[in-house]
C-alpha positions in Angstrom: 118.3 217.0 144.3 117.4 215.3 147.3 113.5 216.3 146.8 113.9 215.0 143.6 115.0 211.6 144.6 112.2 211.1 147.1 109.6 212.0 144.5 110.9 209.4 141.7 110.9 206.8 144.7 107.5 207.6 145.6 106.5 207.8 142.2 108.2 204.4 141.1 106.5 202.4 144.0 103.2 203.7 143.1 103.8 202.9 139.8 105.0 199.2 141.6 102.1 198.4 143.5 99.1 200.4 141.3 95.9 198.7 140.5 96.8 197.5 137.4 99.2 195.0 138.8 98.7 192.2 141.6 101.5 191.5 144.1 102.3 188.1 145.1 104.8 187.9 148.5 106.4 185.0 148.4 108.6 183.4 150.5 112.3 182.5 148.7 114.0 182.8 145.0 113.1 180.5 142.6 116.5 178.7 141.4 115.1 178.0 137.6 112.0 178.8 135.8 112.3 175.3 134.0 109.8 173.3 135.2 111.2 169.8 134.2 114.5 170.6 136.6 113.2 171.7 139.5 111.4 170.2 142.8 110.6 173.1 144.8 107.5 174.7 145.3 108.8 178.4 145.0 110.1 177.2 141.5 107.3 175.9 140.1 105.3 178.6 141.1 107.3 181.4 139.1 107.1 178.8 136.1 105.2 175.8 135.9 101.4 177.9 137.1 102.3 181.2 135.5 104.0 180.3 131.7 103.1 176.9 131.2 99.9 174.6 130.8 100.2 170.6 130.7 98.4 167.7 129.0 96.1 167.2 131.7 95.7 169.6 134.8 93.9 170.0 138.2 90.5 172.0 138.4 91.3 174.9 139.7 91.5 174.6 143.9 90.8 170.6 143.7 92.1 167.2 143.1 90.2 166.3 140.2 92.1 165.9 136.5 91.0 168.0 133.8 91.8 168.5 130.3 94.6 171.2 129.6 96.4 171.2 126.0 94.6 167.5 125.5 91.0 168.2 125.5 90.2 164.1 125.6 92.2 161.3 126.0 91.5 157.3 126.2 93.3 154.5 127.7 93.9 150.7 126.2 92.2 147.4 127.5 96.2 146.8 128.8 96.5 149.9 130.4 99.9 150.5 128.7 98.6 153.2 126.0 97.5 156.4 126.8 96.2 158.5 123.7 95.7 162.1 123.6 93.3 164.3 121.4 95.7 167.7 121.6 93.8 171.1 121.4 94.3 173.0 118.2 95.2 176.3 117.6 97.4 177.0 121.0 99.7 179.8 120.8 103.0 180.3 122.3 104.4 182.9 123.5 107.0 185.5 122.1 110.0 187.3 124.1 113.0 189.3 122.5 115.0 186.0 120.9 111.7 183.7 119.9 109.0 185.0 118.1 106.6 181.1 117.2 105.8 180.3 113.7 103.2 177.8 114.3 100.6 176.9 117.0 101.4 174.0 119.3 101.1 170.6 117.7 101.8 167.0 118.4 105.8 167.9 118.0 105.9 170.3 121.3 104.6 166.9 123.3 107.1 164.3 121.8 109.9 166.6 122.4 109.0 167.6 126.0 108.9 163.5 127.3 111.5 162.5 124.9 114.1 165.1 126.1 113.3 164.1 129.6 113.5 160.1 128.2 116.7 159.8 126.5 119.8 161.3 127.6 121.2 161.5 123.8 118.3 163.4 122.4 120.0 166.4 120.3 117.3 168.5 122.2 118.3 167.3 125.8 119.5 169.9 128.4 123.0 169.0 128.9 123.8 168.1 132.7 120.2 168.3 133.7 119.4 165.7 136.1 115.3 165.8 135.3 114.9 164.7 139.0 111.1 164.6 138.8 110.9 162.2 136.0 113.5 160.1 137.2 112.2 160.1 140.5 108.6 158.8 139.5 110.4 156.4 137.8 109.6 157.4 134.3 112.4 156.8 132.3 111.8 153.5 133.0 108.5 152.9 132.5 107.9 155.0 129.1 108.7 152.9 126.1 107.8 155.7 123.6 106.3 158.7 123.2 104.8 158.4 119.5 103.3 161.5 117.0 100.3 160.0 115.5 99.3 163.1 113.8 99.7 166.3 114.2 96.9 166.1 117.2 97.4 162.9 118.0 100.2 161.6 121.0 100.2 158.2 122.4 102.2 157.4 125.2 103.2 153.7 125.0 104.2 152.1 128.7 105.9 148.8 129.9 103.7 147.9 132.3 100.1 149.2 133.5 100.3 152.3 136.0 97.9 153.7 137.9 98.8 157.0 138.7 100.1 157.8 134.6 97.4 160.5 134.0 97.6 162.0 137.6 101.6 162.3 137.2 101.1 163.8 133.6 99.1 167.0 135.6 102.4 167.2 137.7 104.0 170.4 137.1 107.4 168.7 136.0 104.9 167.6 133.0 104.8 171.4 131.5 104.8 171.1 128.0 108.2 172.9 126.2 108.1 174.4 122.7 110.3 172.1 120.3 111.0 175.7 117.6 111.9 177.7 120.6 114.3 175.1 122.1 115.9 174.2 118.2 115.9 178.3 118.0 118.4 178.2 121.0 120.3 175.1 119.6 120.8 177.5 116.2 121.5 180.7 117.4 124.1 179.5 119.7 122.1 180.7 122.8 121.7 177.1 124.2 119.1 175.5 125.7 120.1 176.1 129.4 118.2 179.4 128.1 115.1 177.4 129.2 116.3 178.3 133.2 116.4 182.0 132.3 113.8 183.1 129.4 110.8 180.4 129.5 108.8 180.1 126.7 105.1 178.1 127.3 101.2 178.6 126.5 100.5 179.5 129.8 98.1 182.5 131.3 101.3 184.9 131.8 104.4 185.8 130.0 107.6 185.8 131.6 109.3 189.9 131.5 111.6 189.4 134.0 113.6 188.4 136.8 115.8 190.5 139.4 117.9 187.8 141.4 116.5 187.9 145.2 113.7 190.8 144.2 110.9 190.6 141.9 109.7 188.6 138.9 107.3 190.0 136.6 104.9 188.7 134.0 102.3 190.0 131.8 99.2 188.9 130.9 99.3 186.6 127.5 96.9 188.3 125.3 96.0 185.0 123.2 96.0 182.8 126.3 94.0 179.7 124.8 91.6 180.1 128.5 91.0 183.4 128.0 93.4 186.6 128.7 94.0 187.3 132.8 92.1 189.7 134.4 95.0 191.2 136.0 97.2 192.7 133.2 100.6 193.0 135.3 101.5 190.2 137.9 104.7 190.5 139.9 106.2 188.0 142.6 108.3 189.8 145.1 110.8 188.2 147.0 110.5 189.0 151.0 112.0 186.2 152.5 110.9 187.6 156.1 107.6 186.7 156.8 107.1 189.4 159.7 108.3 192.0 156.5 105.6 190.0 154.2 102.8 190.8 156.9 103.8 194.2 157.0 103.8 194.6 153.2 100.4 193.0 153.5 99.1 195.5 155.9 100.1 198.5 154.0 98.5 197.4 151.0 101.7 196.7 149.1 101.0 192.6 148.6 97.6 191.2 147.2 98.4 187.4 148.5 101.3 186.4 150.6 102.6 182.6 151.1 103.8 181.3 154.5 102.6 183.3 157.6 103.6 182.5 160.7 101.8 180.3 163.0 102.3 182.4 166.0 101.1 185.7 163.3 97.5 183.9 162.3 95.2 185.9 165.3 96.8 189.2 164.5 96.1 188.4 161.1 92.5 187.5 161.9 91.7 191.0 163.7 92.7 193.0 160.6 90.3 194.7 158.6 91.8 195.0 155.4 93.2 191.0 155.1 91.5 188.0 155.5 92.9 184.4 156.2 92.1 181.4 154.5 93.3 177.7 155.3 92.6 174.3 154.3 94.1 170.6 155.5 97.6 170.6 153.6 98.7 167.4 151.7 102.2 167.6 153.3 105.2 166.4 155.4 108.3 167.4 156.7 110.7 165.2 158.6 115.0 165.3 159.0 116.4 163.0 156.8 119.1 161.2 158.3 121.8 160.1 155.3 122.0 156.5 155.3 124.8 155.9 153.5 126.9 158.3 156.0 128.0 157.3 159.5 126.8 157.0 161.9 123.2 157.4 160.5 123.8 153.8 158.3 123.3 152.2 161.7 120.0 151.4 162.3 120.0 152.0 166.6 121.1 155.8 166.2 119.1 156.4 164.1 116.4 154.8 166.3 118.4 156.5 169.5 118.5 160.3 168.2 114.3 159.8 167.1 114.0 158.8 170.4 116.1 162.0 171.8 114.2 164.3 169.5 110.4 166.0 171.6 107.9 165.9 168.7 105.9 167.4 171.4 107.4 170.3 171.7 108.0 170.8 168.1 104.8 170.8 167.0 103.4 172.9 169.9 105.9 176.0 169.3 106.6 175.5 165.6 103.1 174.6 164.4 100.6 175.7 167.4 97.8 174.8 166.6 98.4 174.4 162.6 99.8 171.3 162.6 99.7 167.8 164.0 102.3 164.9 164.5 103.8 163.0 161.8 104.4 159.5 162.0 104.2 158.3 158.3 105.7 159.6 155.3 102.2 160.9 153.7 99.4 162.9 155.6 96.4 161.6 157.1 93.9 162.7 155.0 95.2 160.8 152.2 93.9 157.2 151.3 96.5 154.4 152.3 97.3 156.0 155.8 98.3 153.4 157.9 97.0 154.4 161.4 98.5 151.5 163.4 102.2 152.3 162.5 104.2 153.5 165.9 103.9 157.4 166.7 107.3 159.1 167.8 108.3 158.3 171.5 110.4 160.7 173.1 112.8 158.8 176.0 116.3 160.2 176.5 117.6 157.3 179.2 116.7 154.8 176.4 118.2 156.6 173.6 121.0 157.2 175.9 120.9 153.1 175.7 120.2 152.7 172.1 123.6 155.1 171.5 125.6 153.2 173.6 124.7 149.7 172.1 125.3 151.2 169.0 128.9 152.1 170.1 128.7 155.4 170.8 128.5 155.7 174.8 129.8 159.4 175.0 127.8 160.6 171.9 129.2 161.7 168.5 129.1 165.0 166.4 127.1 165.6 163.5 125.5 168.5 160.9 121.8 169.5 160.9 120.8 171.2 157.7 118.1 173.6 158.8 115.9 175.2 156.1 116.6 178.8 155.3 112.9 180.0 154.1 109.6 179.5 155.3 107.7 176.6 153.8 104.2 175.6 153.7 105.5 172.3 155.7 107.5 173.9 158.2 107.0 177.7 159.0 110.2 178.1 160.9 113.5 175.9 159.7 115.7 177.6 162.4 114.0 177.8 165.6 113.2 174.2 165.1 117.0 173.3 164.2 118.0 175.1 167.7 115.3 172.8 169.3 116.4 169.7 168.8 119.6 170.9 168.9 119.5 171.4 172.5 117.5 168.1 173.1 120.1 166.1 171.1 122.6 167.4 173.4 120.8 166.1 175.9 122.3 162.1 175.0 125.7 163.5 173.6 124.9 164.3 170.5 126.3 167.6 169.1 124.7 169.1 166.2 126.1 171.9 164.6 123.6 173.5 162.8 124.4 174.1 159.0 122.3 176.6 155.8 122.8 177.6 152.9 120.2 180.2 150.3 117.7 177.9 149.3 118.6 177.2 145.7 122.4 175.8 147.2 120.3 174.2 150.5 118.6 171.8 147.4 121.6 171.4 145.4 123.7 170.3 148.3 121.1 168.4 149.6 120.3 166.4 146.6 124.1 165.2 145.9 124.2 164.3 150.1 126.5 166.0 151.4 124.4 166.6 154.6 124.1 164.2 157.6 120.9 165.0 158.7 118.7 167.7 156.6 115.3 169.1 157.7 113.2 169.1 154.4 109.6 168.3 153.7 107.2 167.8 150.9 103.7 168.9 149.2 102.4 166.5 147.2 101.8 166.9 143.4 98.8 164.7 142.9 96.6 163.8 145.3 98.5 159.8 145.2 100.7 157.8 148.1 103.1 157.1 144.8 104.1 160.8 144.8 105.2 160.6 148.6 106.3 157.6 148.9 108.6 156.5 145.6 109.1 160.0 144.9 111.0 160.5 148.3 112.1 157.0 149.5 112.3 154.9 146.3 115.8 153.5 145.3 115.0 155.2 142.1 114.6 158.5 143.8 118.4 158.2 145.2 120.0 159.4 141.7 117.3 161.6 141.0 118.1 163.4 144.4 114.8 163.5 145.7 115.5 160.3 148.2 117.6 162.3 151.0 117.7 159.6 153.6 119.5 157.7 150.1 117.9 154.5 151.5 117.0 152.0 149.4 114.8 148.9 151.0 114.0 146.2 148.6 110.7 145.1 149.9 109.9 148.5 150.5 110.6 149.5 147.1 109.1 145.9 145.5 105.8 147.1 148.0 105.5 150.7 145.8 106.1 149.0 142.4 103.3 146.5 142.9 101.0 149.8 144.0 101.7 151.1 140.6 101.1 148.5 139.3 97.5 147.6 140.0 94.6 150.3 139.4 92.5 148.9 142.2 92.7 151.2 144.6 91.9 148.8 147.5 94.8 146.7 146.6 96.9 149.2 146.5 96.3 150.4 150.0 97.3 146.9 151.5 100.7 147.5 149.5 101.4 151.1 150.8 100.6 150.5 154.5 102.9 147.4 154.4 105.0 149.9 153.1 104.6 152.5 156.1 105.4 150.0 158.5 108.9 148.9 156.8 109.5 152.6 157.2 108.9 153.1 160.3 110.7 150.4 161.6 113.5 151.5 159.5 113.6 155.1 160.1 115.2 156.7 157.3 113.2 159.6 158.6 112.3 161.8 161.5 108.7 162.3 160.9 107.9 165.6 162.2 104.4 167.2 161.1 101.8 167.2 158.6 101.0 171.6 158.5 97.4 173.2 157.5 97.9 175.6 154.5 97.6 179.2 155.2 97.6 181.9 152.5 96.6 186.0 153.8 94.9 187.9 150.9 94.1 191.4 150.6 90.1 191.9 150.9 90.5 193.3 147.3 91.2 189.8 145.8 88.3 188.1 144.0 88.7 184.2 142.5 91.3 183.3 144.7 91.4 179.7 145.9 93.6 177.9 148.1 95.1 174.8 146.3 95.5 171.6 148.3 99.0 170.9 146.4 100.1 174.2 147.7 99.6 175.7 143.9 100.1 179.5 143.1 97.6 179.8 140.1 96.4 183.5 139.7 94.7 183.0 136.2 91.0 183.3 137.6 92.4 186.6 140.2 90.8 189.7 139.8 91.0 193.1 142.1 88.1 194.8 143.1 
């Protein structure tokens, strides 16, 4: 019996890892596989890049917009009208309670905006938060979202703004099918099904998930692209990344997410791997809670930044894949302000600071540290334990607080943390998507503003940035905006990280994406 057991264990994981499939290793469990209710990258991954297209979409690996389910679009003289030319004869998929009766039309984009718009839709999720499209400030700024024909969808806006089409590429954008979400509203099934059996047009079809193990898809045979070249794609869970490199190794992953810094020369000496990086269009930073004492008081905040070695951080966390952060978006994107104030690290004046702020002897406090690797921040713990010990240092006592990553966002959103390591990839290649996204007043309800600090002039400073399409203009608005912040300091800054992905050498068509994308339509195995 014994022998017997072996052999169906051996047989099942060839079966698991043959060459008909490709292995993703990735780093945490996705908490929903609806794109419109999620922030996080491991979500949108298992959803958004594998079952669902948009409008408009990024060319595979870049920046640049491209047409998806709109194959043209044009914008008025006002800038308030966007009009799309929809692609006919889009099929949706099919799963074991929808089977589509019609291709997708003008009806599938009206109900995926207008769900997300109005709160008394029939069609509206009910207790969804739609933090994305709150947080970009859509709800406001959408007047309608009109059905001209059948093929025909014009967006009608309040005011001009210039990241509209870029923001409409943005995974929370994935368009929904209107039959299959009025399928769930009949049969009684109810649309939180949307978290749990996704229906889209997308390159894969959802099969599965096993909570904390694997999620399988299959290759959509009528993909309006073309069909996948790999006809079985599964994403397991390993939220080790010394496990993911071994399962890399022995041949058992195709691409894995998230090595670790201090792994990157081992990884470089293999045969059978190869490594392949690029400048990542990220941050991560603590966000102190500024509605919470004592972080609402403007000297600790400035006294525990002051406590905290940035140095040090980014030398044992990052090595040498990462440099210091100082502003809330990366370098390499347009609007940097270089002459803001980098991070200084002097304990006898943040002893100072504490003390002025009435707090001579110190206080206690949480630190939320991430529990999974991210592509901003390889290592949540160790670097939790670091400035652990250096807030010590002024009498500060940080006890150091996780959850599983799916509760870690949920908490974190609502604010029930003091201070909460967290970090971001941006979405579109635009300051807007940093900077209102994660520090707008709008973003506090949405829950993507965990610092929950609202500035005026800072947030007047992003609206007029929307506002205008010259670009030049708008960097004088967002570096006026980068120095409010860091004189403010809802943030720690901590480090802007390079993007590494491992792949097996039997991967062709791979390409790194600079939003830190999963997109294996184009994959093949040799």
């Amino acid at each position: 019996m014994k022998i017997l057991l072996i052999s169906l264990a051996f047989i099942f994981s060839v079966t698991a890892y043959s060459a008909q499939n490709f292995i993703f290793c990735m780093e945490g469990s996705p908490s929903s596989f609806n794109p419109q209710i999620v922030t996080d990258g491991v979500s949108m991954n298992s959803s958004a890049q594998t079952v669902f297209n948009r409008l408009v979409e990024f060319k595979y690996g870049t920046t640049e917009i491209a047409p998806g389910l709109a194959e043209s679009w044009t914008i008025s003289k006002d800038k308030k009208t966007f009009t799309f030319k929809l692609r006919k004869n889009v099929q949706f998929h099919s799963n074991s309670l929808f089977t589509p009766t019609r291709t997708f039309n003008a009806d599938d984009v009206v109900y995926t905006f207008k769900s997300q718009l109005d709160t008394k839709h029939p069609l509206t999720i009910p207790a969804a938060n739609y933090e994305y499209f709150k947080a970009m400030e859509l709800d406001q700024l959408i007047v309608d979202v009109k059905k001209i024909d059948d093929y025909t969808v014009a967006f009608i806006l309040k005011r001009p703004e210039a990241p509209f089409l870029a923001n409409l590429a943005m995974d929370f954008a994935s368009i929904q099918s209107e039959e299959y979400a009025k399928s769930l509203v009949k049969s009684g099934k109810g649309l939180k099904t949307l978290e749990t059996a996704p229906i889209g047009t997308g390159p894969f079809v959802f099969k599965s998930y096993q909570k904390d193990s694997t999620v399988r898809f299959k290759a959509f045979d009528n993909y309006f692209k073309g069909k996948p070249k790999i006809e079985n794609l599964v994403f397991v869970i390993v939220t080790d990344s010394t496990v993911r490199l071994q399962k890399m190794k022995s041949g058992e992953c195709h691409v894995m997410s998230e090595p670790q810094p201090q792994d990157l020369d081992q990884i470089k000496a293999l045969k059978n791997v190869k490594l392949i990086s690029t400048e990542g269009l990220n941050v991560s930073y603590v966000a102190f809670n500024t509605t919470k004492k004592p972080f609402d008081n403007l000297k600790v905040r400035e006294a525990v930044s002051m406590a905290m070695n940035q140095k040090s951080y980014v030398d044992i966390i990052y090595r040498n894949q990462g440099t210091a952060a100082k502003n809330p978006i990366p370098p390499t994107m347009w609007s940097y302000n270089n002459s803001t104030t980098a991070n200084s690290y002097d304990v006898e004046k943040a002893k100072k600071l504490l003390a002025e702020a009435g707090y001579p002897k110190g206080f206690e406090t949480d630190l939320w540290t991430l529990p999974v690797s991210r592509p901003y921040l390889p290592n949540g713990k160790k670097l939790g334990e670091l400035m652990q010990a250096d807030l010590a240092k002024i009498g500060v006592k940080a006890k150091l607080v996780t959850f599983d990553w799916p509760t870690y966002l949920e908490k974190s959103k609502k604010g029930e943390h003091q201070m909460a390591q967290m970090g971001w990839t941006g979405d579109n290649g635009d300051p807007d998507n940093f900077m209102n996204v994660l520090l707008g007043c709008g973003a506090i309800q949405a829950g993507s503003n965990l610092a929950r600090w609202c500035d005026k002039e800072f947030d007047g400073l992003l609206q007029k940035a929307k506002e205008d399409s010259n670009q030049g203009v708008r960097t004088g608005f967002y570096q006026k905006a980068q120095a409010i912040f860091n004189k403010q300091k809802p943030w720690y800054p901590i480090a802007h990280a390079k993007l590494n992905k491992v792949i097996s050498d039997k991967v062709t068509g791979y390409k790194i994406d600079p939003f830190g994308h999963e997109n294996f339509s184009n994959v093949d195995l040799k």
